[in-house]
DRENKEFI-567389 format. One line per 5 residues: number of its first residue (from 1); for each residue x negated, y negated, z of C-alpha. Coordinates in steps of 0.2 Angstrom, whole numbers. Layout:
residues N
NUM = X,Y,Z; ... .
This chain:
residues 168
1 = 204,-91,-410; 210,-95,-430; 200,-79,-434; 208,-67,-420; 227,-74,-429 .
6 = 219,-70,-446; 213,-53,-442; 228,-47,-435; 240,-56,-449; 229,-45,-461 .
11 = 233,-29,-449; 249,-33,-448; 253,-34,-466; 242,-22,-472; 254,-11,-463 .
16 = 271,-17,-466; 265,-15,-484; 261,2,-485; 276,4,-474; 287,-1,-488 .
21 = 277,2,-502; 269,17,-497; 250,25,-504; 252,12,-522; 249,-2,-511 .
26 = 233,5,-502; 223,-1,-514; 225,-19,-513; 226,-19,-497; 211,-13,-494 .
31 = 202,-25,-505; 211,-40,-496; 216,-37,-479; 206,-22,-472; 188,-30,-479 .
36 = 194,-46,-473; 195,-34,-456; 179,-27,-459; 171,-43,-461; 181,-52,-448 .
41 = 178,-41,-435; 158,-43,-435; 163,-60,-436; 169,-57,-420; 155,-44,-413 .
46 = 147,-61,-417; 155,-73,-408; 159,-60,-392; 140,-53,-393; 142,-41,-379 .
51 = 156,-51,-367; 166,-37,-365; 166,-32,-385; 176,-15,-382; 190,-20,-371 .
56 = 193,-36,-383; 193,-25,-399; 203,-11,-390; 215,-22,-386; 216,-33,-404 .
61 = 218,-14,-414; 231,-11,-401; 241,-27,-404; 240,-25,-422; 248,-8,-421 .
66 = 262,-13,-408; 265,-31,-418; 269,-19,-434; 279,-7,-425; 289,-22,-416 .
71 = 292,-29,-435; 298,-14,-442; 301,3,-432; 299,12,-448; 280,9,-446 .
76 = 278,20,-431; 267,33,-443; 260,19,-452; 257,10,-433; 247,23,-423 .
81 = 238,29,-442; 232,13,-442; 226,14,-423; 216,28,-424; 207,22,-439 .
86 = 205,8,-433; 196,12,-416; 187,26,-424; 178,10,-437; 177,0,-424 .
91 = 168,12,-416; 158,16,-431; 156,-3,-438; 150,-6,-419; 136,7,-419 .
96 = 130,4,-437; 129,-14,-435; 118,-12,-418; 108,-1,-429; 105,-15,-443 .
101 = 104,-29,-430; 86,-34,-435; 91,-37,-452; 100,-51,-460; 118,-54,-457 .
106 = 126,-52,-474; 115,-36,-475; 122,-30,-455; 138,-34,-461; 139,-27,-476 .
111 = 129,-11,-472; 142,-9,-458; 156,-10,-470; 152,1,-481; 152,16,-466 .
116 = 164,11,-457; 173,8,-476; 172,26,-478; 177,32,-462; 193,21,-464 .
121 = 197,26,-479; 198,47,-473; 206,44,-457; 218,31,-464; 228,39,-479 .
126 = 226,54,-470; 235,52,-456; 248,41,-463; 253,52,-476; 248,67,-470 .
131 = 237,76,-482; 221,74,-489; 223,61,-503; 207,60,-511; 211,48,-524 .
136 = 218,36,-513; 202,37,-502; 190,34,-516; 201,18,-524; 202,11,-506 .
141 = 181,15,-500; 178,5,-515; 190,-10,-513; 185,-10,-496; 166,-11,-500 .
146 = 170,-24,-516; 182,-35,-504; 171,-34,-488; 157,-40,-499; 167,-55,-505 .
151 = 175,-58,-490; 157,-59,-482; 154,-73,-492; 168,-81,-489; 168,-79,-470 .
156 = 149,-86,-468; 152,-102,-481; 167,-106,-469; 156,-103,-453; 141,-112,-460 .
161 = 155,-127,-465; 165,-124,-447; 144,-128,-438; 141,-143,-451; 128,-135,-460 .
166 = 123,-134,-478; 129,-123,-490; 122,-120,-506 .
């Protein structure tokens, strides 16, 4: 449950920030609170497995948009950009990480990320702001792919120290 707070605290600011501080503050948000999404949402593809997966993640991207736009009407752009990014890599992350599923974790995860990383950072920057940025969507697939990388080894010392095994 801590996770699903997490995730939609890292939504949430990510788009109060960019909100207030407009395209300058993509950057770091990407590498901090939409890799920690990235990353937290397999961790939730995880944990759900297949117990109604796209009603639970329709309905966390949803809350994350409303909880911004109930914050702060000025993020109603920022609010529904967000949305439709983030069903469309939800969708993506979701298929890709099917596609890897034989493989090892870090490598599902992070082979997920780095797709659904680039289909975030063109839907996202262009529908908030409304033009092609490219830029913007460079600096923010390669936070995204740095951050969801360390995020991922974040994420799994905490699970491994949450089920009492040993970490290296």
């Amino acid at each position: 449950m801590f996770i699903i707070f997490l995730y939609l605290a890292a939504n949430v600011l990510a788009n109060l920030s960019v909100a207030y501080f407009g395209p300058v503050s993509t950057l770091v948000n990407a590498f901090f609170f939409i890799a920690f999404d990235l990353v937290s949402r397999d961790t939730l593809h995880e944990r759900w497995h297949h117990r109604h997966l796209k009603l639970k993640m329709l309905l966390l991207i949803g809350a994350g948009a409303v909880i911004s736009y109930w914050l702060n009407r000025g993020t109603a752009r920022i609010a529904m950009a967000s949305f439709a990014a983030f069903l469309l890599t939800g969708f993506t992350d979701t298929l890709v990480y099917h596609l890897l599923r034989k493989n090892s974790k870090i490598f599902k995860v992070n082979g997920s990320n780095i797709v659904s990383g680039a289909v975030d950072s063109i839907v996202f920057p262009t529908l908030a702001f409304g033009s092609f940025l490219p830029w913007v969507i460079i600096g923010q697939f390669s936070a995204k792919v740095l951050g969801g990388f360390i995020w991922s080894l974040i994420l799994f010392r905490w699970n491994h120290q949450q089920k009492g095994e040993v970490t290296a």
